[in-house]
N, C-alpha and C positions, 0 to 999 in steps of 0.2 A: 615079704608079705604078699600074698594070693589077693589077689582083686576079683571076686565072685559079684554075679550079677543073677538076683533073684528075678525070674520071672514069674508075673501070678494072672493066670487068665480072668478075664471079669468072668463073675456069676453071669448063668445062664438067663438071657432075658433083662440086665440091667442097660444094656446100650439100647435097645429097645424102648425100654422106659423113660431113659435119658433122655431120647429124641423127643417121646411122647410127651414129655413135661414140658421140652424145652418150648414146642409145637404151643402148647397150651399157654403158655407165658407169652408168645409171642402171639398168639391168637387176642389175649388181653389188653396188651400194650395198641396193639394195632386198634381193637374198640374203644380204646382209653382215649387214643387219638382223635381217631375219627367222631367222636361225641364231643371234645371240645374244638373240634372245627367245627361242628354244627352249634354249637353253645354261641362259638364267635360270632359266628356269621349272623343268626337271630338278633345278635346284640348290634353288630353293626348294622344291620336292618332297622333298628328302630332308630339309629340317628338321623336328623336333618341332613338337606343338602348343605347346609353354611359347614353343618359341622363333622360331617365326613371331608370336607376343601377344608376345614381348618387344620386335621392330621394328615391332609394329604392324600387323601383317595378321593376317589369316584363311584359313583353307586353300581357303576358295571364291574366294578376292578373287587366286591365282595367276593363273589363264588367262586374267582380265582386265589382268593387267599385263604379261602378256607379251602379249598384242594389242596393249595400246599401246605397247610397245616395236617390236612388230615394225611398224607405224605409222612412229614417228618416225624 
């Protein structure tokens, strides 16, 4: 028994496209991000000082965690 291996070039212009979509999905994800880190951050903005010390931050320690939010 022969063991042949089809090879098949991609259509002209589909790895191109590929990238382009991929480009755009990730364009997405990355503003998807970065709006619920600014969502957060507004939101820990309007809590008091008792009650940003009751979860354990500081009011300086906000903009660093929405940077890493808007990061991951």
């Amino acid at each position: 028994m022969s063991s042949r291996q089809i090879v098949r070039t991609a259509p002209l212009g589909s790895i191109a496209i590929f990238h382009l979509v991929a480009g755009v999905e990730r364009l997405f994800a990355a503003t998807a991000a970065w709006r619920n880190a600014r969502i957060t951050e507004r939101e820990l903005h309007k809590l008091s000082d008792q009650q940003l010390e009751d979860v354990g931050l500081f009011r300086g320690q906000i903009s660093d965690i929405a940077d890493e939010l808007s990061r991951a």
